[in-house]
SERO-4910 file (N, C-alpha, C, O; in steps of 0.05 Angstrom, whole numbers):
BEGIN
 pado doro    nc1    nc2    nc3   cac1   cac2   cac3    cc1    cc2    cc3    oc1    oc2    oc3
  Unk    A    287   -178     32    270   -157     45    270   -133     27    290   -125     16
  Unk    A    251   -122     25    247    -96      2    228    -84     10    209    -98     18
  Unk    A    225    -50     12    217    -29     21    186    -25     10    169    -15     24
  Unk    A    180    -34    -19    155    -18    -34    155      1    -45    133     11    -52
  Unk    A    184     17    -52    185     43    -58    208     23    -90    228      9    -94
  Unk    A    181     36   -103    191     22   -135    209     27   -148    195     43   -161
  Unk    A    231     29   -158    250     36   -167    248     43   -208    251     65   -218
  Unk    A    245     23   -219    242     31   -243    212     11   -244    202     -5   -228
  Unk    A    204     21   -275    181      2   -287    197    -16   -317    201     -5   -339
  Unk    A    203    -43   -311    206    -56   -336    191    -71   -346    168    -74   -337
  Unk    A    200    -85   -371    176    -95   -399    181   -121   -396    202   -134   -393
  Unk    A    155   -130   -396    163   -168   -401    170   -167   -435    153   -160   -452
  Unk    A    199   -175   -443    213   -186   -469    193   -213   -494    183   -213   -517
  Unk    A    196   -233   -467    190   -258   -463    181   -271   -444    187   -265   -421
  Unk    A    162   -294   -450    152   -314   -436    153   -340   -442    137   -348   -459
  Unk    A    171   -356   -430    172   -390   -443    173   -412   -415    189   -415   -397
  Unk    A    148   -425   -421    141   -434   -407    160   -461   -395    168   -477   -412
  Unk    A    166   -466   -371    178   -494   -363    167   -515   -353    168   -514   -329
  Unk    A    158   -536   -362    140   -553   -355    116   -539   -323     93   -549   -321
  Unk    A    120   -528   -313     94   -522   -289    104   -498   -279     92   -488   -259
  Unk    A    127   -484   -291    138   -462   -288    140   -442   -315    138   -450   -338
  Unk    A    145   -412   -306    146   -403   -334    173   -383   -322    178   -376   -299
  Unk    A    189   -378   -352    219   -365   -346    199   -342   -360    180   -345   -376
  Unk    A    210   -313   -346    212   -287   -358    231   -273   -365    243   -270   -343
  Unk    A    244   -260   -382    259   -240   -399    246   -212   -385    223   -206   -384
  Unk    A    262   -201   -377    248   -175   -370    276   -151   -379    299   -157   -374
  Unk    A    272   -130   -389    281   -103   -394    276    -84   -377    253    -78   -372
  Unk    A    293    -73   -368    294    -47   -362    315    -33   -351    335    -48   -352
  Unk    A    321     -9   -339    339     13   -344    357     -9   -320    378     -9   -333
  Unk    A    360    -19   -306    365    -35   -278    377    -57   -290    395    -64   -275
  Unk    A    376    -72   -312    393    -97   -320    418    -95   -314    428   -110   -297
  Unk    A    435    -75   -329    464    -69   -327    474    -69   -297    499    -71   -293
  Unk    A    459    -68   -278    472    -59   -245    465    -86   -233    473    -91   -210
  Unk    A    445   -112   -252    437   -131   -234    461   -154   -236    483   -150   -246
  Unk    A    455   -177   -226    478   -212   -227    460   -228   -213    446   -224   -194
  Unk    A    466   -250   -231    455   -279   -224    454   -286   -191    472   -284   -175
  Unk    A    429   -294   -187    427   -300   -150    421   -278   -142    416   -279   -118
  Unk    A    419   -254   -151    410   -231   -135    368   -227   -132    351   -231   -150
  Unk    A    364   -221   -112    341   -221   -111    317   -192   -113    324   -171   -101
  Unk    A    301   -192   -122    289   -173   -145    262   -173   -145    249   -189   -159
  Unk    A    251   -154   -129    214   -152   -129    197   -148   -156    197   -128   -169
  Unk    A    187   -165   -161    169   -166   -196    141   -155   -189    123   -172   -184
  Unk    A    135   -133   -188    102   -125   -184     99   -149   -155     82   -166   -153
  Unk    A    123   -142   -133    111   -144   -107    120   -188    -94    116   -201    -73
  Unk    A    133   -195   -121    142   -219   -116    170   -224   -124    181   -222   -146
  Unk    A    180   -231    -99    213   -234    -90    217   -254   -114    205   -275   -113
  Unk    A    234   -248   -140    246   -273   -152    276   -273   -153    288   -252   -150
  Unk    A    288   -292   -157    321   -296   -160    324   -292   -188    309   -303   -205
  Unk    A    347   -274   -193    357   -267   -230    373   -292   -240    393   -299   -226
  Unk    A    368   -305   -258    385   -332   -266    410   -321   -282    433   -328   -275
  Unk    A    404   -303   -305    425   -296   -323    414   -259   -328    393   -248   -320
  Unk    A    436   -248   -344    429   -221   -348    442   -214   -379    456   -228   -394
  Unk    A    436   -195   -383    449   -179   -405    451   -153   -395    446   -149   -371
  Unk    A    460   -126   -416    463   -106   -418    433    -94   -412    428    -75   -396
  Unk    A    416   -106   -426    390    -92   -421    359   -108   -420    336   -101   -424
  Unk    A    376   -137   -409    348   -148   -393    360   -166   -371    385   -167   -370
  Unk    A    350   -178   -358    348   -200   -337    333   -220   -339    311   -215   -350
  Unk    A    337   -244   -331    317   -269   -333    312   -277   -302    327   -274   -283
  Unk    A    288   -287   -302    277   -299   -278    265   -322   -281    269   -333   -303
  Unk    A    247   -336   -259    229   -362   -263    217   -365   -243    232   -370   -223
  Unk    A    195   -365   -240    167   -368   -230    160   -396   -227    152   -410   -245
  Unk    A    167   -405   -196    154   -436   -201    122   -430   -186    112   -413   -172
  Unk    A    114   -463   -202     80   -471   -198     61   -458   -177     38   -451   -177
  Unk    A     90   -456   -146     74   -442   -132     70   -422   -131     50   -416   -119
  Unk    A     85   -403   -141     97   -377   -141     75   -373   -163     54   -382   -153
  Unk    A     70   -367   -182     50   -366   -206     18   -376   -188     -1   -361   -190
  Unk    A     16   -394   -175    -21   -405   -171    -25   -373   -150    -47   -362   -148
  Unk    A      0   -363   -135    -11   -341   -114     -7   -309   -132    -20   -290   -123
  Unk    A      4   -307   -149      7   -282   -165    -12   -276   -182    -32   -290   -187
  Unk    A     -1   -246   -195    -17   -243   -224      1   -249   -241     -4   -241   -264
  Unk    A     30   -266   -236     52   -281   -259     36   -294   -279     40   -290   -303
  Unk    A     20   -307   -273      8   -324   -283    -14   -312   -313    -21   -323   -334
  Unk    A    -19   -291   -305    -35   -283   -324    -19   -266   -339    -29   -257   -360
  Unk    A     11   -257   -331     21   -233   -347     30   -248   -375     33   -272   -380
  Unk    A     34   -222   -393     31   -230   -422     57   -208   -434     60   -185   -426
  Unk    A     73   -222   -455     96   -205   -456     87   -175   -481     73   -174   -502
  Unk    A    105   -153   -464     94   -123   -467     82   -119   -443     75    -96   -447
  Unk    A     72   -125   -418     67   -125   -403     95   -100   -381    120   -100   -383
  Unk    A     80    -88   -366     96    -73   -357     99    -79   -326     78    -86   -314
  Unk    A    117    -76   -315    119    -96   -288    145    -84   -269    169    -83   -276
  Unk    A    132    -73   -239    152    -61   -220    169    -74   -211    165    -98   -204
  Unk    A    194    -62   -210    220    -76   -203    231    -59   -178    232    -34   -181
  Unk    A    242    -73   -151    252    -59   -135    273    -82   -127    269   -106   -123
  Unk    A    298    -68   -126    320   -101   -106    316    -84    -73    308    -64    -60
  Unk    A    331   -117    -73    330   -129    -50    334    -91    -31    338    -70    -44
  Unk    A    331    -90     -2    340    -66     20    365    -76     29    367    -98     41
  Unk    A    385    -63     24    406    -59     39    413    -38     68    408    -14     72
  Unk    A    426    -62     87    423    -56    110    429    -20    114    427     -6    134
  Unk    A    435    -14     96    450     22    113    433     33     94    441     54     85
  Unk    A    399     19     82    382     43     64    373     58     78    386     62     99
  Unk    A    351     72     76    331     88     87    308     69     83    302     58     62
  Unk    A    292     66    112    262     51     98    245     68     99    231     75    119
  Unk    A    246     76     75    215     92     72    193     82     66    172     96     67
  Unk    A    192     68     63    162     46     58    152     29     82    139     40    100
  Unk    A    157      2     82    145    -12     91    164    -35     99    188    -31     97
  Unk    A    156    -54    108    178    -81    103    159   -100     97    140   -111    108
  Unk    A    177   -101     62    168   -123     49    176   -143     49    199   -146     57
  Unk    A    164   -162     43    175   -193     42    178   -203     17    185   -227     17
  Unk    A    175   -194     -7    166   -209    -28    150   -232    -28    153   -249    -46
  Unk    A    130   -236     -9    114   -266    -11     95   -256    -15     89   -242      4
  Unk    A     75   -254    -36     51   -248    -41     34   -259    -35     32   -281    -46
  Unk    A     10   -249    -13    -10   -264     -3    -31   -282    -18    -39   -305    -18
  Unk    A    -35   -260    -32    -57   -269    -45    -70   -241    -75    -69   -217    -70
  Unk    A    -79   -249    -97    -89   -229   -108   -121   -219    -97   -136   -226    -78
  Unk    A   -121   -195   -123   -142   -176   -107   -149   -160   -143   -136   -165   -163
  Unk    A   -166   -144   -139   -183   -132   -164   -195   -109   -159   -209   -104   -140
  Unk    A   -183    -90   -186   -196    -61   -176   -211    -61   -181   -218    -77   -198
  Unk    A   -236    -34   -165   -262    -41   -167   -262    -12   -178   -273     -6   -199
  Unk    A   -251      2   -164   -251     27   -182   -229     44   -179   -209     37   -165
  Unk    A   -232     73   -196   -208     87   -197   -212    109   -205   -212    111   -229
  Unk    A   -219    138   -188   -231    158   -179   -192    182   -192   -169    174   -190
  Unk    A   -198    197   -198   -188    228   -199   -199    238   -178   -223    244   -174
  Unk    A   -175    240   -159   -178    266   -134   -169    285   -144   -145    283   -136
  Unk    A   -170    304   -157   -155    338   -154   -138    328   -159   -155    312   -163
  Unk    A   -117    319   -165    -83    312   -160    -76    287   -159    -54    278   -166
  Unk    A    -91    276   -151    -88    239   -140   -100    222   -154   -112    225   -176
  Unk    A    -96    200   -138   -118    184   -154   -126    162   -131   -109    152   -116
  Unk    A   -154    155   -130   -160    141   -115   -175    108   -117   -197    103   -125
  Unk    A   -155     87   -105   -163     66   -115   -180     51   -100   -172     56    -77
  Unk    A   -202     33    -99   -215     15    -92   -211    -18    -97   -225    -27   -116
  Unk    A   -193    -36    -82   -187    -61    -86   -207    -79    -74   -217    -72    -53
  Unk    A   -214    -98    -84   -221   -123    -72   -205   -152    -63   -187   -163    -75
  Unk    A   -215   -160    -40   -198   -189    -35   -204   -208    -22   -226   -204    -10
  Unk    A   -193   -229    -18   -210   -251      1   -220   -240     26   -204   -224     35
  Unk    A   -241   -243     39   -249   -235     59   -233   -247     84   -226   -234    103
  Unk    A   -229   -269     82   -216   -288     93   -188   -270    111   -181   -277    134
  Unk    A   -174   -245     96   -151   -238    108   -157   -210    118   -139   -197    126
  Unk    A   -182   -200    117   -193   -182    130   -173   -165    156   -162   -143    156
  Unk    A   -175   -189    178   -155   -186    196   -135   -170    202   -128   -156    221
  Unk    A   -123   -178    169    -98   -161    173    -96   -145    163    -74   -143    153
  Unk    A   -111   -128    158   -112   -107    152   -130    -74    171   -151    -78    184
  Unk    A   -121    -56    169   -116    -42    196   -124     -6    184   -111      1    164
  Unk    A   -147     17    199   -146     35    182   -116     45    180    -99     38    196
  Unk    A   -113     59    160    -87     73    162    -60     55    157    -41     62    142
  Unk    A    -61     31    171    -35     12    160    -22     11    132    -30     24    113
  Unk    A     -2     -7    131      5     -2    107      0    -30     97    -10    -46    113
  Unk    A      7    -38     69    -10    -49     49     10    -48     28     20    -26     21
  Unk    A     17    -75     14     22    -68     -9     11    -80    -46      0   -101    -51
  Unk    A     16    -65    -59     -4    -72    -79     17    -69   -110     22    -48   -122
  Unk    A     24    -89   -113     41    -95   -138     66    -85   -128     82    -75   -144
  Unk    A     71    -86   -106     99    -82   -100     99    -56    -87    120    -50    -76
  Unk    A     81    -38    -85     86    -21    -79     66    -11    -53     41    -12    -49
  Unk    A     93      3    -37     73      4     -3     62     34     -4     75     55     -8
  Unk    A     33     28      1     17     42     12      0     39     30      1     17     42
  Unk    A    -20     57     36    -30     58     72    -61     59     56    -69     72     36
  Unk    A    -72     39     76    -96     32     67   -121     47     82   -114     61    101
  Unk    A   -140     47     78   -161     64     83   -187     59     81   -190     41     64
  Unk    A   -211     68     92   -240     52     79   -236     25     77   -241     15     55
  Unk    A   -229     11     95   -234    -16     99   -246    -31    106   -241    -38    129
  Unk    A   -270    -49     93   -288    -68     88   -283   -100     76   -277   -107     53
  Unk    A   -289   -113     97   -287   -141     93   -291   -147     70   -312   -151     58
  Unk    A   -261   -149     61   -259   -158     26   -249   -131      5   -235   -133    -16
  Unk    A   -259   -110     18   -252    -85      6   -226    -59     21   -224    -58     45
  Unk    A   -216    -49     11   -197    -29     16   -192    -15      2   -187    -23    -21
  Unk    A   -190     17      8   -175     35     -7   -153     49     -7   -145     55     16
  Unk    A   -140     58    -26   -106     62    -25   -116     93    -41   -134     96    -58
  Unk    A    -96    115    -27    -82    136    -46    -64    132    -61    -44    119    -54
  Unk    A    -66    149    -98    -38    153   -105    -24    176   -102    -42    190   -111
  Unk    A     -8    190    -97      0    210   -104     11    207   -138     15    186   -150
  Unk    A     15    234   -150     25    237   -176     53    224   -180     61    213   -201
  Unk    A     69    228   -157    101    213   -165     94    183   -166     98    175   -189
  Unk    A     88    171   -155     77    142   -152     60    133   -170     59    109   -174
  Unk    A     44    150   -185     30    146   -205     47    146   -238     43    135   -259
  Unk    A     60    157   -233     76    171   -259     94    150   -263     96    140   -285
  Unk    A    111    140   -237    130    127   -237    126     88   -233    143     71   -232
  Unk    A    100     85   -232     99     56   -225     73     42   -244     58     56   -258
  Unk    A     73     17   -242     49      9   -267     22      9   -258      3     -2   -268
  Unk    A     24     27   -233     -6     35   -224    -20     43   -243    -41     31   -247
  Unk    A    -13     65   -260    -26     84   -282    -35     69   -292    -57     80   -296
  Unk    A    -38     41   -304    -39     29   -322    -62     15   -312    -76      4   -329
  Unk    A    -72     11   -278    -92     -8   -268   -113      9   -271   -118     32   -263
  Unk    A   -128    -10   -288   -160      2   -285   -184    -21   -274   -178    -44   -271
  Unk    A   -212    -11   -268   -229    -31   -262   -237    -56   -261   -260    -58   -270
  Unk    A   -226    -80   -251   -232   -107   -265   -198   -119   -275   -196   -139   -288
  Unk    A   -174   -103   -266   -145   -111   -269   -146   -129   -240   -161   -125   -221
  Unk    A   -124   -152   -243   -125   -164   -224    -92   -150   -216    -76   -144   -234
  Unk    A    -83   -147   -179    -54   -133   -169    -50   -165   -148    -64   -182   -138
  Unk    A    -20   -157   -150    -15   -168   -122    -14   -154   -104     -8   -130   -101
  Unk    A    -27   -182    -80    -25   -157    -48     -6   -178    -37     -4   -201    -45
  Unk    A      8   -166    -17     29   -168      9     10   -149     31      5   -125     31
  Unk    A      4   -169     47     -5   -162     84     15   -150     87     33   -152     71
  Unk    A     16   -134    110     30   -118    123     37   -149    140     21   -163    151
  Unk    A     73   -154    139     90   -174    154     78   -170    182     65   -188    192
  Unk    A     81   -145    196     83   -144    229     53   -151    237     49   -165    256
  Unk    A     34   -142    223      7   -149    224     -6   -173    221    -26   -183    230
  Unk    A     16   -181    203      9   -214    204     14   -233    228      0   -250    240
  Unk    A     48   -221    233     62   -242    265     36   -237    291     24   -254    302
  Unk    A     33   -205    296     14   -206    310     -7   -215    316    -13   -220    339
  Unk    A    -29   -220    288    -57   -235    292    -40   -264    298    -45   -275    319
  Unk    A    -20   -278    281    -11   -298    295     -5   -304    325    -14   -323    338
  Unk    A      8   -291    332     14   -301    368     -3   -292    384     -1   -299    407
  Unk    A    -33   -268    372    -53   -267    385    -76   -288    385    -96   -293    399
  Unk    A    -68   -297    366    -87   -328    365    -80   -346    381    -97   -356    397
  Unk    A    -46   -356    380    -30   -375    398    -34   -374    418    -39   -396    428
  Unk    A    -32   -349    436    -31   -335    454    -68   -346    473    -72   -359    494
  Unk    A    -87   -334    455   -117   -344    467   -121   -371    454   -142   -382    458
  Unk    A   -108   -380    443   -118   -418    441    -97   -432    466   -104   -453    476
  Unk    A    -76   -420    475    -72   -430    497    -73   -420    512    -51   -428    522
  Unk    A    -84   -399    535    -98   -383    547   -122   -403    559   -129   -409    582
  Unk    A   -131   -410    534   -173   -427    537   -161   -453    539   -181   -468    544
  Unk    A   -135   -473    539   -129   -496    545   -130   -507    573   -124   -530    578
***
């Protein structure tokens, strides 16, 4: 379980592929404090650390995990959010994440507010649903509250700390993010469906 509130930004090292999986090498300031089996948000997807060093960590991305991400397309130099796991006595300031990435999505645009910055995503229309004005939302790992919401479309604020500090800066027009539904929003349209398909039985 993990918050959305990003902790550092590290570098893909390496990429070597495993027959239908690919292992990543990743760097950053966070290696030294991580251990094998510990679990670790990658731009918004829960992976397990296999081995570490002083100043990287390794992971691995299976077939399924890669066909629902943007793993699949990342390329090493690639810069990529890292948050561990929430521990029970944190503060949740974010959201509750799951690390299961729904599905990707694509910026459509990316506006300068005075101070901010304002993004425009696209996504399957299909999960429409769950998504809610004002709710929260997350997008490469990181939770924010969505806004201007149109079947297939949504928009997110950045503030400058969030901008500065995460590989948002780096998304421009036509970048593909991972999204994570809001968990509670999801259980709900679920047992509201259950609920009226057996209701009409």
């Amino acid at each position: 379980m993990f918050t959305g509130l990003i902790e550092t930004v590290g570098t893909i090292v390496s990429i070597e592929p495993q027959g239908k999986n690919k292992l990543f090498v990743i760097a950053s300031p966070l290696a030294s404090d991580l251990h094998p089996d510990e679990s670790v948000a990658h731009d918004g997807v829960c992976l397990t650390i296999t081995d570490t060093s002083a100043q990287t960590h390794t992971v691995v991305a299976i077939e399924e995990t890669l066909s629902r991400s943007t793993l699949a397309w990342k390329k090493t130099g690639d810069r990529i959010n890292l948050e561990r796991a929430l521990r029970l006595q944190d503060r949740l300031g974010g959201h509750f994440v799951q690390g299961h990435v729904d599905t990707t999505g694509s910026c459509v645009s990316k506006v300068f507010r005075d101070g901010s910055w304002e993004y425009e995503f696209s996504y399957p229309e299909k999960y429409t649903e769950w998504l809610i004005e004002k709710g929260s939302i997350c997008v490469n790992g990181i939770s924010l509250t969505c806004f201007h919401i149109q079947p297939g479309q949504f928009h997110v604020a950045i503030v400058p700390y969030t901008y500065q500090h995460t590989n948002i800066q780096w998304i421009e027009p036509g970048d593909r993010v991972n999204i994570e539904f809001d968990m509670l929003g999801k259980y709900v349209v679920s047992l509201t469906k259950q609920y009226l398909s057996t209701s009409r039985a």
